[in-house]
N, C-alpha and C positions, 0 to 999 in steps of 0.2 A: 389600371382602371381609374377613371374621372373621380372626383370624391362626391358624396351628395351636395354639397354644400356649392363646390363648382361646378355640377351639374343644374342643379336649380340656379343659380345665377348666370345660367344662360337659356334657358328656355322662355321661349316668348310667353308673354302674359295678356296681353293684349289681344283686341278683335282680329281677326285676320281676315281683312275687307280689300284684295290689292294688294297686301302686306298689311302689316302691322297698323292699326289704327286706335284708338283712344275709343271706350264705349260715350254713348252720348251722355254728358251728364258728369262722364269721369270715374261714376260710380265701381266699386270693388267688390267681389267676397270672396272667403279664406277657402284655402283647401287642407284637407288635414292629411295627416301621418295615422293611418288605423291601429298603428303598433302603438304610439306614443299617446292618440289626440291631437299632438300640438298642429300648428300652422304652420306651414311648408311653404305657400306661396298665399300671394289675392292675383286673381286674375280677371281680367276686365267682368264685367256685369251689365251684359248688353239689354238696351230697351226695345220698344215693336221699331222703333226708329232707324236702330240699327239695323234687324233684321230685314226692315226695306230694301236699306243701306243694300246688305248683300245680295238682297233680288234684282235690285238693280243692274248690279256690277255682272250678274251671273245673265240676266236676260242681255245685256251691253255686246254680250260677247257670245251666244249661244250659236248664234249662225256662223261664226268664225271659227267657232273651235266645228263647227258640223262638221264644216266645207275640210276645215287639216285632213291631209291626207290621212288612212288606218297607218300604214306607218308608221308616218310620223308620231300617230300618238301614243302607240306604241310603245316605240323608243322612248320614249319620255318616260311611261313608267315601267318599262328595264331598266330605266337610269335611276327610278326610284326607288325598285325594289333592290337595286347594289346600292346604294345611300343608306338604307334602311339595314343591310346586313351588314356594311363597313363600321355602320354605329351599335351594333345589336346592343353591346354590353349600355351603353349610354340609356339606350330604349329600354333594356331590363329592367336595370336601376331605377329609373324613373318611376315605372308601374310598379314597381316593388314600394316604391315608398307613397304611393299616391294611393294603392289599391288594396295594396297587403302582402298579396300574397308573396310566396318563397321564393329567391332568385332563381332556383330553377325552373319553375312554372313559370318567371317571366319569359325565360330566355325562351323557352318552346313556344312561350304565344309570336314571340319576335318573331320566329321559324313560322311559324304558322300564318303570320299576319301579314308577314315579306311576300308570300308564295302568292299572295290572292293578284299582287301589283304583276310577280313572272308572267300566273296563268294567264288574266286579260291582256297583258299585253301582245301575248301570242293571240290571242281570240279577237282581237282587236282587227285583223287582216280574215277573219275568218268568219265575220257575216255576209251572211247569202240570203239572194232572194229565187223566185222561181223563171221560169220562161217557158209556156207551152203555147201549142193551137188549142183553142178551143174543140171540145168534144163536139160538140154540131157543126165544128166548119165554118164559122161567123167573124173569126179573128182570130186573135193572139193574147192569152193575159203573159201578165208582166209583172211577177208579185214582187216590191222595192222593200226594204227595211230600211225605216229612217231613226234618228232619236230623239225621245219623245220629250226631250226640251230640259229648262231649268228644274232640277229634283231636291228636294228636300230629303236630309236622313237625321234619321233622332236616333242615336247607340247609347249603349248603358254602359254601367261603367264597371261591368265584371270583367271583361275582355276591353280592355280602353283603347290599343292597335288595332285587333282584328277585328272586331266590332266595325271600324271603319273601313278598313284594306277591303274588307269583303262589301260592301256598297260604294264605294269610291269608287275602288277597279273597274269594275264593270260598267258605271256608268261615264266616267273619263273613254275608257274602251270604245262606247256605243256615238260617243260624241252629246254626249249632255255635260253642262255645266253642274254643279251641287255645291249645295250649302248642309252643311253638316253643325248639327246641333249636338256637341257632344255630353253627357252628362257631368251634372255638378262634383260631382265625388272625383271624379277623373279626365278633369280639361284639358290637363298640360302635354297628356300624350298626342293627344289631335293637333296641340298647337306647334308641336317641334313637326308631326310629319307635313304640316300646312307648308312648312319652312322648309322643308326637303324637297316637297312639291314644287317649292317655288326657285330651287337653287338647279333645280335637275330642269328644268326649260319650260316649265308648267305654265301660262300664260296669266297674267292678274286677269282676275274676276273667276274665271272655270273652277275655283274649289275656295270655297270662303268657310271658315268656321267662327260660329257667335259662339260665343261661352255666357249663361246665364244663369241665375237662381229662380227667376221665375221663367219656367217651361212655355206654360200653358200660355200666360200675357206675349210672349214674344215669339212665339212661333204661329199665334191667330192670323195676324193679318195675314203672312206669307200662305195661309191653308186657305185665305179668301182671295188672294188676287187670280186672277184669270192667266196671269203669266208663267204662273209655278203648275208643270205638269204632274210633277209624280211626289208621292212619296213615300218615305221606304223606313220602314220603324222595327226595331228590336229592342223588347222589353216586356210587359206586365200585359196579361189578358185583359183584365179592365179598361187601362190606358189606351192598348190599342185600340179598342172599342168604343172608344171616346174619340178617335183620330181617327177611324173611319169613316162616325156619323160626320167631326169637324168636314173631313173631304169631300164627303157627296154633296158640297153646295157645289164643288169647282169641277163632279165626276173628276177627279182626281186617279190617276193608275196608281195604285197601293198595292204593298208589297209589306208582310206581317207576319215578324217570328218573334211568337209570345209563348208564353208560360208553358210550363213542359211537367209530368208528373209521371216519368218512367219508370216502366218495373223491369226490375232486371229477375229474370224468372231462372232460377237453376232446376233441372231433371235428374231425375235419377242417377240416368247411363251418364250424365258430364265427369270430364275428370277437374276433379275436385280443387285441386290445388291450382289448374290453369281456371276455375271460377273464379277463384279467390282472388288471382292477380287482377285480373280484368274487374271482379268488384272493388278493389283499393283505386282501378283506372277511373271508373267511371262513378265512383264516390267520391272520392278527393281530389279528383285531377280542380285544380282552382280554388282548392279546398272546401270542394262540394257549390260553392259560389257559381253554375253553369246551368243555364236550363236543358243542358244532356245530362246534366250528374243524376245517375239513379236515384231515385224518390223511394221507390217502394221492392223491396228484394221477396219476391215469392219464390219459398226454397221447398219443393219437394220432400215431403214429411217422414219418409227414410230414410234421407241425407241431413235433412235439417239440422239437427244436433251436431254434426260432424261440422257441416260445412261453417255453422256459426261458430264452434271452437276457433275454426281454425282462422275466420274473418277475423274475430276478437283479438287473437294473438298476433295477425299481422298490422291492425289498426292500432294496436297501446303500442309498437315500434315508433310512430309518427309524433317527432315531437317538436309540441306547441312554442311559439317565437316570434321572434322578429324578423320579418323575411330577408332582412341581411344579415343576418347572422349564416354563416355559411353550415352551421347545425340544424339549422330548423326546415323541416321540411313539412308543417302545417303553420302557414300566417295567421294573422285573425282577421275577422271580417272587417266588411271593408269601414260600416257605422255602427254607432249604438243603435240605431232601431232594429238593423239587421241582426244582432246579438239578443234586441230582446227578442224580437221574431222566433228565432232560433229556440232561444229561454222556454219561450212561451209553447210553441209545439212541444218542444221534449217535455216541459211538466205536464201538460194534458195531458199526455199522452200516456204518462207514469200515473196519474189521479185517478185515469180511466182503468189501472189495473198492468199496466208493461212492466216487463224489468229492464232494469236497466244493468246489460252485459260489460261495461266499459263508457267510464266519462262521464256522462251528462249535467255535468254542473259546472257554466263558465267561473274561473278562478279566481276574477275581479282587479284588482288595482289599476293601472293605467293602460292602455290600449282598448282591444275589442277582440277579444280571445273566447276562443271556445274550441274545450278539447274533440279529438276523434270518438265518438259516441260509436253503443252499438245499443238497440232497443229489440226485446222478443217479447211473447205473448200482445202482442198490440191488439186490442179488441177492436172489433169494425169499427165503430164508433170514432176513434181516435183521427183529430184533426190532419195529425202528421200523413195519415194515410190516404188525404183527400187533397192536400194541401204543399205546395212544393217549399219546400224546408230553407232550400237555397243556404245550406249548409252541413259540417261533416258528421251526419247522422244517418244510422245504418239502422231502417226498423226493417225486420226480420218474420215474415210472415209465413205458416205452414198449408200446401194445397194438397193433396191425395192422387188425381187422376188429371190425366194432361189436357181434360175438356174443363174442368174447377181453376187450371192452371192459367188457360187461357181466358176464361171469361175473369177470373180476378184481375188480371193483368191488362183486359181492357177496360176495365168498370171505374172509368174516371171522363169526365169531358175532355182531357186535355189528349194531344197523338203527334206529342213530335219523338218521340224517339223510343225505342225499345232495345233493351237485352234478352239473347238468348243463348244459355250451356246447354248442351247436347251433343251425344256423341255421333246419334241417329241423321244424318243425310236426310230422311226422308221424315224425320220430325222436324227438322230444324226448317226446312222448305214450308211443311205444313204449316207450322206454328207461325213464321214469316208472313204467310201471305193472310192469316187469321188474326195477327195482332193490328190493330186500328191505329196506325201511326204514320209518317210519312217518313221514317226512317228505321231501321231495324240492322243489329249488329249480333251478327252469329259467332258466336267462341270468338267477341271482341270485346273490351271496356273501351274503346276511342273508335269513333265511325266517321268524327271530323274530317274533312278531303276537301283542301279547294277544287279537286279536279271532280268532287262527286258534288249531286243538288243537294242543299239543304234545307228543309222544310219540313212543317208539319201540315197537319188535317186539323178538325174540328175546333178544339178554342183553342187552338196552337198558332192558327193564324193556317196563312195562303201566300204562293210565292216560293220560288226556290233563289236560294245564292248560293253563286258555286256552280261548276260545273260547265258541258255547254249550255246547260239550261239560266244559267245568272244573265247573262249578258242580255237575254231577252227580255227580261225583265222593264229593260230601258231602252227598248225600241218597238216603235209601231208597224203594224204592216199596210202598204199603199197598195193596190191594185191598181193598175193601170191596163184600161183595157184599148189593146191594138186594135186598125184593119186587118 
């Protein structure tokens, strides 16, 4: 395996405008190490200038890359997602020191982040349109699917690969150009897959990535020009809702997966010990850092006591580190705001009256650490219970009857994702089509699938990726009406 040190001294750093380019100005900012703090790289600091720059180069070429055959384009990214597995450890490594977490959370995002390039590429030969007569006999329509031109995507930097693979895919698939804005925290991983893109036959201009510190100044003009059709955001409820109004000057097609505040609800009948795995899945998986990581655990008030034992004792096994260290198997987050964030829920949350079952008080010296928490008695009140944590804390709440079970479990604005233990068929069905989310995971802690949609409802945002439904996402439908 590569060392970090000659890992990082080969990753581009620079705009990836065509290849490699210098931001305008020359300007730089650091990226950090979450374990240590320190500075690991500076990578370019693009201006609105530059961001032109990449509209340009993406509008240059949007009818070129249309016209490539499915195929062809295809092939391209089959060849990227084997580029992308021949490197996986390299790609690990990287988002392990750029992000935090654990090398083996890296390596599964690689796994996860590879597959979105396999799926579109198959899906890529596999848009259709329709062909009938007309129901009165007056002609023939003709429904075309085209793609809906130069798209813009803004990823965060919890998932810094798949974050991208899952809107790249689909829109390289469709035959759109993108410019991808990756976040500050974790640029480098966009910027090496830019480079694989570009080595595997990807065309200059069809996928450019700005790296920037300020968001909002450099990605305005590209929200106003009339040439950029879509765009496609994962991140913070707020945020998006700020990039939807920026959109509606251009009626822009947007596509938005925000904030997520899941409960993962255990019953009576579940058995106990498969809750438990699935709650460590979909608590820690990222180390709680995922807007599917369970938010809020409503445990059935006959099992409660049982089932929190036993979460407790599997959660103090998870120990805190450096996620190269091949012992650790909880990183730290990815900043300090993120740590206080975290801080700051768990003590309301403790002032408002909780106990605290395991952990809750980050250790301090260098990095951005925080242990595997568990919280019970949490009174309503309590911020953690309204509020997505976006870290590994487990608040622990008691329901009675499977109609209290259900209305706690929806009584939040957010609906992208749910848990649910049960041993009942016919509860588990019930409870599914009763929970307000756009995703739902029975006797599962992982519901992730490129080959399934992913998406929420209400302030979770609108839009699925993934699936056959992602692809559509970045195409328009023409009607064309025959004699």
């Amino acid at each position: 395996m590569v060392s970090a040190s000659e890992l990082l001294s080969s990753i581009p750093t620079r705009l990836w405008i065509g290849g490699p380019v210098d931001a305008t100005g020359g300007a730089t900012f650091p990226v950090h190490n979450p374990a240590t703090g320190e500075v690991i790289a500076r990578v370019a600091d693009a201006t609105p200038e530059d961001a032109v720059r990449a509209l340009d180069a993406a509008a240059a070429v949007q009818a070129e890359w249309a016209a490539t055959p499915a195929r062809q384009r295809g092939e391209i990214l089959r060849a990227v997602f084997e580029a992308i597995t021949a490197r996986a450890e390299e790609f690990a490594l990287l988002m392990t020191l750029e992000m935090g977490k654990a090398l083996p959370e890296s390596r599964n995002e690689v796994r996860y982040g590879a597959e979105f390039f396999r799926w579109f590429s198959e899906e890529a030969v596999r848009i259709h349109g329709r062909y009938q007569p007309a129901p009165a006999g007056t002609g023939r329509i003709l429904v075309h699917k085209q793609p809906v031109g130069p798209c813009l995507a803004i990823t965060p930097w919890n998932f810094p690969l798949a974050m991208g693979t899952r809107k790249i895919g689909p829109a390289l698939a469709a035959g759109c150009t993108m410019i991808v804005k990756p976040a500050g925290e974790t640029p480098l991983t966009m910027l090496l897959l830019a480079q694989l893109c570009s080595e595997a036959g990807l065309p200059d201009g069809v996928l450019s990535v700005i790296t920037t510190s300020h968001s909002g100044a450099v990605t305005a003009p590209l929200l106003n020009d009339r040439r950029l059709r879509k765009l496609t955001f994962t991140g913070s409820t707020p945020v998006g809702k700020k990039l939807v109004e920026q959109s509606a000057h251009g009626l822009l097609r947007t596509s938005m997966e925000l904030g997520g505040n899941a409960p993962f609800v255990v019953f009576d009948d579940a058995d106990l010990d498969a809750a438990v795995q699935g709650a460590l899945l979909a608590k820690l998986r990222n180390g709680g850092e995922a807007c599917t990581a369970a938010n809020r655990f409503h445990v059935q008030n006959s099992v409660r006591q049982e089932f929190t034992d036993k979460l407790v004792a599997a959660m103090a096994e998870y120990k805190l580190g450096n996620g190269v260290d091949p012992d650790t198997t909880l990183g730290p987050l990815v900043n300090e705001n993120q740590l206080d964030t975290v801080s700051e829920l768990v003590d309301d949350a403790v002032s408002a009256g909780a106990q605290v079952k395991l952990g809750g008080k980050a250790p301090g010296g260098p990095g951005w650490f925080y242990p595997a928490t568990v919280l019970t008695d949490i009174p309503a009140q309590a911020r953690i219970l309204r509020e997505e944590v976006f870290g590994p804390v487990a608040p622990i709440v008691g329901f009675d009857t499977e109609e209290q079970g259900l209305a706690a479990a929806n009584n939040t604005e957010f609906g992208l994702v749910s848990y649910v233990y049960t041993r009942s068929l016919d509860r588990a069905l019930r409870v599914a089509e009763g929970l307000e989310t756009g995703m739902v995971g029975v006797n599962r802690g992982v519901i992730s699938d490129p080959a399934a949609p992913f998406g929420g409802v209400k302030e979770s945002g609108f839009g699925r990726e993934g699936g056959f439904e992602g692809i559509e996402e970045y195409l328009d439908t023409k009607y064309i009406a025959l004699p």
